[in-house]
C-alpha positions as CSV (number, residue, x, y, z in Angstrom):
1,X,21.0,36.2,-30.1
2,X,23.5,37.1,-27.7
3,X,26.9,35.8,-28.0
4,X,30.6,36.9,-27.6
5,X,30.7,38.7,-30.9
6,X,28.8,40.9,-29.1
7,X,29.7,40.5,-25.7
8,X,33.5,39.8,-25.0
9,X,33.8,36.9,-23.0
10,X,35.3,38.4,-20.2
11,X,32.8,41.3,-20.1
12,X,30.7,38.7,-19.5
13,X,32.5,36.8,-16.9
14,X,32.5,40.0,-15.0
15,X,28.8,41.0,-15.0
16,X,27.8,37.3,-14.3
17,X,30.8,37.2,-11.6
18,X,32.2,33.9,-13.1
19,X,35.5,33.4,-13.7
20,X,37.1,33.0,-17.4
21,X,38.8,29.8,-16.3
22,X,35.5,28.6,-15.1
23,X,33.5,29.3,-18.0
24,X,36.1,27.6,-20.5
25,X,36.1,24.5,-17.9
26,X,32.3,24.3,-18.5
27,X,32.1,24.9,-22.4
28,X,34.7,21.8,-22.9
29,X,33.8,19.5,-20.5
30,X,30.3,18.0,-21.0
31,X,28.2,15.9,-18.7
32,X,29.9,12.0,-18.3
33,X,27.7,9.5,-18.5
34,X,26.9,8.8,-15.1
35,X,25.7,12.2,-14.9
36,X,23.3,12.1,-18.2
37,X,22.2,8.7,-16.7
38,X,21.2,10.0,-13.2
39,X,19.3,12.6,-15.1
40,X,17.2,10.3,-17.0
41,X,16.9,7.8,-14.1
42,X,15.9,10.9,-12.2
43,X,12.9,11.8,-14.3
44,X,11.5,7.6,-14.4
45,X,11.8,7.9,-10.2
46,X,9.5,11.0,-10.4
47,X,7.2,9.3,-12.5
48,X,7.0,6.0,-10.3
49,X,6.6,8.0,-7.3
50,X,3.9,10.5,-8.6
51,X,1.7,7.4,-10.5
52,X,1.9,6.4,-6.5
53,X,0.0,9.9,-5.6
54,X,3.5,10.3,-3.2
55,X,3.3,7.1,-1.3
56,X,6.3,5.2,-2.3
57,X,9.4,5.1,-0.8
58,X,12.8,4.3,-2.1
59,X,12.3,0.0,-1.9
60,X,8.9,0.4,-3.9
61,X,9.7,2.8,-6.5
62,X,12.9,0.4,-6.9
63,X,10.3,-2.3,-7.5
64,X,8.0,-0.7,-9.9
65,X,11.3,0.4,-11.9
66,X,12.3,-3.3,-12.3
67,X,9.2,-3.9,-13.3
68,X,9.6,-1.5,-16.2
69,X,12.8,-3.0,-17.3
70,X,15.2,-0.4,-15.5
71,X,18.0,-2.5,-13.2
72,X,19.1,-0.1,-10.3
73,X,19.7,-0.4,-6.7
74,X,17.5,0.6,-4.2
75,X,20.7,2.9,-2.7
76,X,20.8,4.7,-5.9
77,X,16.9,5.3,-5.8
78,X,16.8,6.8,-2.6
79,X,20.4,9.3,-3.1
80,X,18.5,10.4,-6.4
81,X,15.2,10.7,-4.6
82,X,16.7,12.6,-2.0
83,X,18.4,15.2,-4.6
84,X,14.5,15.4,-5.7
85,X,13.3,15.7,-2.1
86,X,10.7,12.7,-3.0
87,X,10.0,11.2,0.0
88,X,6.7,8.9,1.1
89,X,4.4,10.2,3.1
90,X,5.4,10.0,7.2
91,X,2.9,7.8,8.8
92,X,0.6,8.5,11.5
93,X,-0.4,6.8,14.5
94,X,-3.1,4.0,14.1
95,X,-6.1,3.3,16.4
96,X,-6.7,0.1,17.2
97,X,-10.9,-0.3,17.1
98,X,-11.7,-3.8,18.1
99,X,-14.4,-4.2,20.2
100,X,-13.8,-7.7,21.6
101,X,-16.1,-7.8,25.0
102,X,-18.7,-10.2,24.2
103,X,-19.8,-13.3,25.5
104,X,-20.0,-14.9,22.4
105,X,-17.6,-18.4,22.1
106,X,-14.2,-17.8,20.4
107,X,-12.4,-20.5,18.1
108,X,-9.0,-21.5,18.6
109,X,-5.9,-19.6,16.2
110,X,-5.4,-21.9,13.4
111,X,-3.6,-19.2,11.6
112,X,-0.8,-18.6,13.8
113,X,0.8,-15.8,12.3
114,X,1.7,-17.8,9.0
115,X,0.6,-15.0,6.3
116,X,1.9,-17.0,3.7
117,X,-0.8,-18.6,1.4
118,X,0.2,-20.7,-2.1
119,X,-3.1,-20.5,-3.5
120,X,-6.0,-18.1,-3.7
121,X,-9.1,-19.3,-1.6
122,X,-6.6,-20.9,1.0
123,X,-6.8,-18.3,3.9
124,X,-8.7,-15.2,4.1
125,X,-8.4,-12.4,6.9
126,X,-11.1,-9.7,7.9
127,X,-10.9,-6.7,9.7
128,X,-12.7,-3.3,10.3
129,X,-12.2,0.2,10.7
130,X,-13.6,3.8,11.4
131,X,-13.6,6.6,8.9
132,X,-14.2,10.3,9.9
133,X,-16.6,12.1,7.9
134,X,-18.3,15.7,8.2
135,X,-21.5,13.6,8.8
136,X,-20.3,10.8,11.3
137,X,-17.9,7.8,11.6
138,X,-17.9,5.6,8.3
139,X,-17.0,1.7,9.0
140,X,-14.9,-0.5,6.3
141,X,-15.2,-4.0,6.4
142,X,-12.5,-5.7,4.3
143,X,-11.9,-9.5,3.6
144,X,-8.2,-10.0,2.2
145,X,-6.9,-13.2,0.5
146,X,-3.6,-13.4,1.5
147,X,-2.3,-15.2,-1.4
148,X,-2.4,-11.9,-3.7
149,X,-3.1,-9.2,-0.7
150,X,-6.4,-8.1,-2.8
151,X,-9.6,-6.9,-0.9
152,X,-11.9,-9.5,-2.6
153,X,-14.7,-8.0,-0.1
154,X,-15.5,-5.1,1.5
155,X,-18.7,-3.4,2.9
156,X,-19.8,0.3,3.9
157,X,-22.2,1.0,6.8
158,X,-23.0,3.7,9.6
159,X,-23.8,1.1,12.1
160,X,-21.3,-1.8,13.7
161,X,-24.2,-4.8,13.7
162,X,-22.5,-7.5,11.6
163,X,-25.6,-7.2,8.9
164,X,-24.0,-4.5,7.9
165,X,-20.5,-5.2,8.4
166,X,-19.0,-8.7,8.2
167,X,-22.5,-9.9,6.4
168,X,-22.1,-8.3,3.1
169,X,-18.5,-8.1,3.2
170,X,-18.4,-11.9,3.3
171,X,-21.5,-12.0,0.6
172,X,-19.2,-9.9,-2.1
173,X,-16.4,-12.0,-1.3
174,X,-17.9,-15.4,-2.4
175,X,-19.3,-13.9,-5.4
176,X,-16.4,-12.9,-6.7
177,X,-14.1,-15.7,-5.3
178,X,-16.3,-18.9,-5.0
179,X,-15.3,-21.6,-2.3
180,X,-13.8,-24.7,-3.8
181,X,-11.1,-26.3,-1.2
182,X,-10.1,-25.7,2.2
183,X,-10.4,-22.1,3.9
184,X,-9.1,-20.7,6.5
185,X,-11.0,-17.6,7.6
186,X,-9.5,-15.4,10.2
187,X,-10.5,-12.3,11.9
188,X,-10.1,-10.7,15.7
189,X,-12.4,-11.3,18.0
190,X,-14.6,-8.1,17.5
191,X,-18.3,-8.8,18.3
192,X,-19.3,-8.8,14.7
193,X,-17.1,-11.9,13.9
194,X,-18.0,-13.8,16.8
195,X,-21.8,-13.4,16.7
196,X,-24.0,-16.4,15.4
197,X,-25.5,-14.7,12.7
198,X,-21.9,-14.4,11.4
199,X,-20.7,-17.9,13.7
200,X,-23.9,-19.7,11.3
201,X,-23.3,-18.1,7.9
202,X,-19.7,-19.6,8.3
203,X,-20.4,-22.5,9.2
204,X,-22.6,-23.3,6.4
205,X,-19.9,-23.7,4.2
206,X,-18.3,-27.0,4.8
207,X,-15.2,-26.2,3.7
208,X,-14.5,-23.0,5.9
209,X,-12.6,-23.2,9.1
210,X,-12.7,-20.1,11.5
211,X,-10.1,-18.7,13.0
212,X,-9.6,-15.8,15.2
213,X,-6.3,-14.0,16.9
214,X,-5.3,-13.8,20.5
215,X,-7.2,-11.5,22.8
216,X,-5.9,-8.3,22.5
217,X,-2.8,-9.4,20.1
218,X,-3.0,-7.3,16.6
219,X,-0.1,-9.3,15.6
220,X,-2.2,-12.1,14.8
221,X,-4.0,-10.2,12.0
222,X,-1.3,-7.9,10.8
223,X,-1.9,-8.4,7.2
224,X,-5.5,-6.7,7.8
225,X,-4.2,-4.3,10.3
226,X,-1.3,-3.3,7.5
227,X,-4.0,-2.5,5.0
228,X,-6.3,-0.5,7.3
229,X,-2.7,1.5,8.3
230,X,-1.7,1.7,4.4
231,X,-5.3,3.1,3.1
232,X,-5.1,5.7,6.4
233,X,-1.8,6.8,5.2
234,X,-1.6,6.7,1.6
235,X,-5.1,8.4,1.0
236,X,-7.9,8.7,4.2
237,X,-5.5,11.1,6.0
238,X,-5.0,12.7,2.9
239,X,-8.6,13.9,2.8
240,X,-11.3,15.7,3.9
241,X,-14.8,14.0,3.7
242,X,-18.0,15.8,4.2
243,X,-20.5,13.1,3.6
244,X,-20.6,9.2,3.5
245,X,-20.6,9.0,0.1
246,X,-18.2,10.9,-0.5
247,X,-15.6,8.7,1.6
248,X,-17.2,5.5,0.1
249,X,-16.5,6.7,-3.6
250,X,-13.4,8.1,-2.4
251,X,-12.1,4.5,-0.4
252,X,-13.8,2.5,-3.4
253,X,-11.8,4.1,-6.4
254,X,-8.2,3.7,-3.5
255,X,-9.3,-0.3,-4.1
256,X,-10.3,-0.7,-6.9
257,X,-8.4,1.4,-8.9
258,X,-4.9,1.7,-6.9
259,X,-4.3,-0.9,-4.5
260,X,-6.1,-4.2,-6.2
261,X,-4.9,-3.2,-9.3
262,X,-1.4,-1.1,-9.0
263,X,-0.1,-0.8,-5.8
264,X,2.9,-2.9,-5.3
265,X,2.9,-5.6,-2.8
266,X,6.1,-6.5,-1.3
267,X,5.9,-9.5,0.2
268,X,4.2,-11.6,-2.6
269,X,6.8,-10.4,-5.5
270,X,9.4,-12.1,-4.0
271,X,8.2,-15.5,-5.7
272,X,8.0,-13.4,-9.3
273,X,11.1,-13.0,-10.9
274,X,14.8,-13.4,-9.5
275,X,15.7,-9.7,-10.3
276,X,12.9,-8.7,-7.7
277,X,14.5,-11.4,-5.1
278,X,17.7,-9.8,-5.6
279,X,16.3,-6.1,-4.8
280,X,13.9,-7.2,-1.8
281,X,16.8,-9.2,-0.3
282,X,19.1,-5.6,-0.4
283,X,15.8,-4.1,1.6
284,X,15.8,-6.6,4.5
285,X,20.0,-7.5,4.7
């Protein structure tokens, strides 16, 4: 082992170009405790953001530490996660796909922008998507229930025709969340949602009252839009898929196994705990 019985101290100072004064000013004084608990707040931040595969910014890693018990601000987060150079992934532009010229009849907006729902089965939004692949263009259908932001239906297909869409997207969606009270179902105006196969299944169901966003306003269905922007960013753009089913695995394991079950939805934990209002409040002031 080397030490200065060996090596003189200031032999050593000299070869490692530090000076004496320094070296004693480090042997005596240790790390305070801010220090030693930055370090260990440090390491729970790079776990948080890695569980997120690298998609979590400061406000959300803040969250998903509260949610483990640890009670920091989101300004400390993001000066430690800078020292780390964690950062989210940068966003990139979204398409918007809608194809709304039809001359099906349109129902009136009985959503009007009011995203917030206080039961499950209470208002459900639909949208859909394109997905590059090796072979062709992939399209998602989703159905959201905006109560807990979880995709209770979705459906693959390689054509737009709403038996393949909207059909079995809204088939999955009953099964696992049966109709009991009043719905609110709310799309755009895309062909798919508008047509009477669709118009007819809907309308079967007593209890179900369509709705459908301004023309050409995405506004009007921005919790949909949000989750085709956040599975673009946080996984689709950060892949490369040669065939259909290899993006369908790939987008059904990101539902299913991240963003149902893990992912942390802002907006409906501020109705959780008060030590999550506190934090989300900081966000928005």
């Amino acid at each position: 082992m080397v030490n200065n019985f060996i090596f003189p101290i200031e032999k050593m100072c000299k070869v490692l170009k530090v000076s004496r004064s320094s070296y004693y000013s480090w042997l005596v004084n240790k790390p305070g405790k801010r220090a030693i608990e930055n370090k260990e707040l440090s390491k729970c931040i790079k776990i948080a953001y890695e569980a997120s595969k690298r998609t979590y910014g400061s406000p959300r890693v803040t969250l998903a530490l509260l949610e483990e018990g640890i009670h920091v601000s989101r300004q400390r987060v993001a000066r430690l996660m800078k020292k780390q150079n964690l950062q989210s992934i940068i966003r990139k532009k979204w398409i918007v796909t809608t194809d709304s010229r039809h001359n099906y009849p349109v129902v009136e907006n009985k959503l009007n922008r009011d995203f917030n729902a206080t039961r499950t089965g209470q208002v459900w939004v639909s949208d859909i998507t394109y997905i590059k692949t090796a072979q062709g263009w992939l399209y998602l259908t989703v159905i959201i229930d905006l109560y807990d932001r979880k995709v209770i239906g979705w459906a693959f297909s390689r054509s737009l025709k709403a038996a393949f869409t909207t059909i079995p997207a809204w088939s999955m969606a009953i099964r696992n969340r049966p109709i009991t009270q009043v719905l609110i179902f709310h799309s755009d105006r895309g062909i798919q949602f508008a047509c009477n196969e669709f118009k007819n299944i809907l309308e079967s169901y007593k209890l179900v009252e369509r709705s459908m966003s301004r023309k050409g306003n995405c506004w009007d269905n921005a919790v949909a839009e949000s989750f085709f922007k956040t599975l673009k960013v946080e996984h689709i753009y950060q892949n490369s898929y040669k065939t259909f089913k290899e993006a369908e695995l790939s987008v059904f394991e990101y539902i299913e196994a991240w963003y149902n079950v893990n992912r942390i939805h802002t907006t409906i934990k501020t109705s959780i705990k008060n030590k999550r209002e506190i934090i989300i409040n900081q966000l928005v002031a």
